[in-house]
N, C-alpha and C positions, 0 to 999 in steps of 0.2 A: 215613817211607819211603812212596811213593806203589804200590800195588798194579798189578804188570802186567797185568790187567783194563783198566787205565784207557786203554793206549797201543795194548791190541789194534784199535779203530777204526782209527787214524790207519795203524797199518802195513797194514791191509786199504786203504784209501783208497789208499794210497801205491803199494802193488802196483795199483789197478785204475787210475790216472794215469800207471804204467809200461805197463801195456797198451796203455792206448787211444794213447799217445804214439808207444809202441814199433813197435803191429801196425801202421799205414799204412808207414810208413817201411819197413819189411819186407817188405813188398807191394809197394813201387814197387821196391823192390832188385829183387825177382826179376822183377819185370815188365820192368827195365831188363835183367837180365841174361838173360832169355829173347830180349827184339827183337834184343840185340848177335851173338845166336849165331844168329838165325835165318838160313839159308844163304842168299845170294842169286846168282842165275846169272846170266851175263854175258849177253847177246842175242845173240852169235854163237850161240854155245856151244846156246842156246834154239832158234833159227832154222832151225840145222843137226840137230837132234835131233827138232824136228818135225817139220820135212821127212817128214825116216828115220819119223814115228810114224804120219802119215796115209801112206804109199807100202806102210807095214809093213803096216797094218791093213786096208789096200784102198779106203782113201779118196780121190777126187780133188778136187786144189785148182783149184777154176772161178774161183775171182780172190783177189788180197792185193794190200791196198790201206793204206797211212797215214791215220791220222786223227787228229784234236786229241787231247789226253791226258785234256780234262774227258769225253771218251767211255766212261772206267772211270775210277771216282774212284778215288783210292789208299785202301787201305784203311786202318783204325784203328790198324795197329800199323804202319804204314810211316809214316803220317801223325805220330805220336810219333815214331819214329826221327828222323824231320827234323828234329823240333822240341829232341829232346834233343843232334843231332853236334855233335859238338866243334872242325867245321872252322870257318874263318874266314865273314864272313857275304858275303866276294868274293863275286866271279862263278863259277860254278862253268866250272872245264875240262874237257868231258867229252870222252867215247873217240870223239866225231865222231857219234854217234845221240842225237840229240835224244831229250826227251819226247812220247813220243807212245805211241800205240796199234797195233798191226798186227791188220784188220782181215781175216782170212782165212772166204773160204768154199767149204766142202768137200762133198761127195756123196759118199756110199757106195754102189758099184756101184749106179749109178740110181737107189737109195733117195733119202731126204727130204734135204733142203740142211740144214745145219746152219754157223751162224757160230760164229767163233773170235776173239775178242778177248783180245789179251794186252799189258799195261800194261806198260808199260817205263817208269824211273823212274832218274836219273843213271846211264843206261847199263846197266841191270840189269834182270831181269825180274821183278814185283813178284807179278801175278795174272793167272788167265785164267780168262773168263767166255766159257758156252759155252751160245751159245744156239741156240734149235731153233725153225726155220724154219715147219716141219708140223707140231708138234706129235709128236715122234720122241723121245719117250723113252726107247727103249732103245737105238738111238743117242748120246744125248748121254751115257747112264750109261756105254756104253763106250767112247767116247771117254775121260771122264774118267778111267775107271780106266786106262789107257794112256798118259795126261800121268800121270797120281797114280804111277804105275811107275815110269816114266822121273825123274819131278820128285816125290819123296813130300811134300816140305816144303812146296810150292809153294801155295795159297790157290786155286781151284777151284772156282767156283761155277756153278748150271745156270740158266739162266734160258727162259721161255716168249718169244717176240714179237709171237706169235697169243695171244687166249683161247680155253681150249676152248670148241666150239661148245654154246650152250644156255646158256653162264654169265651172262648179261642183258647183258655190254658193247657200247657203241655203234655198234661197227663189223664 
């Protein structure tokens, strides 16, 4: 009779071959099943509720303008959503709005300009990147929380267009 001492390795090996097998595959599950649920809004729906958010907040829109779509790149998990849908690899039929960008810029009662870039992506609104003109920080902060309100799910990022002055850059 061979001693159960002898097979305890092999059952440890066996469990840590079930880990490392098991945890990736677990990990793309849920990574999968979080992009599938993440909400996406239509661009009307987007378009017409921003409107309402800069009019709300006292902000004026000095121009909206269309731009290419490589203007905000789609982000990391939108970019996997595409890669994983299950639709056909046709042409896609969209709702009549292309890929593109809308490219909005706003003032705050005479305050700093601040741009509004929001990616739209088969007809859907993916992120809005909100950048500040003057260096308007507390500006861009409330703006975003006022999309983050209206849109909590939504991706949101702030960006500078100037360096602050003194930081060594070129121009």
């Amino acid at each position: 009779m061979i001693p159960l001492q002898c097979f305890r390795p092999t059952i440890m090996s066996a469990k840590r071959l079930l880990l490392i097998c098991f945890a990736p595959l677990l990990l793309l599950t849920i990574m999968v099943v979080r992009f599938a649920m993440e909400p996406r809004i239509d661009w009307q729906v987007f378009e017409q509720r921003m409107s309402a958010i800069f009019e709300t907040s006292g902000m004026k829109v000095l121009s909206l303008a269309t731009e290419e779509p490589e203007a905000v790149p789609l982000p990391f998990g939108q970019r996997l959503r595409s890669l994983l849908s299950w639709r056909s690899s046709g042409p896609l039929v969209a709702t009549g709005f292309p890929e593109s960008v809308s490219h909005w810029i706003v003032r705050h009662n005479g305050g700093p300009m601040l741009e509004c870039l929001v990616r739209y992506h088969e007809g859907k609104t993916v992120c809005v990147v909100i950048r500040s003109i003057d260096s308007a920080e507390k500006e861009q902060r409330a703006l975003r929380d006022e999309v983050a309100k209206a849109f909590p799910y939504l991706k949101i990022t702030l960006e500078d267009i100037c360096p602050p002055p003194g930081s060594g850059a070129p121009f």
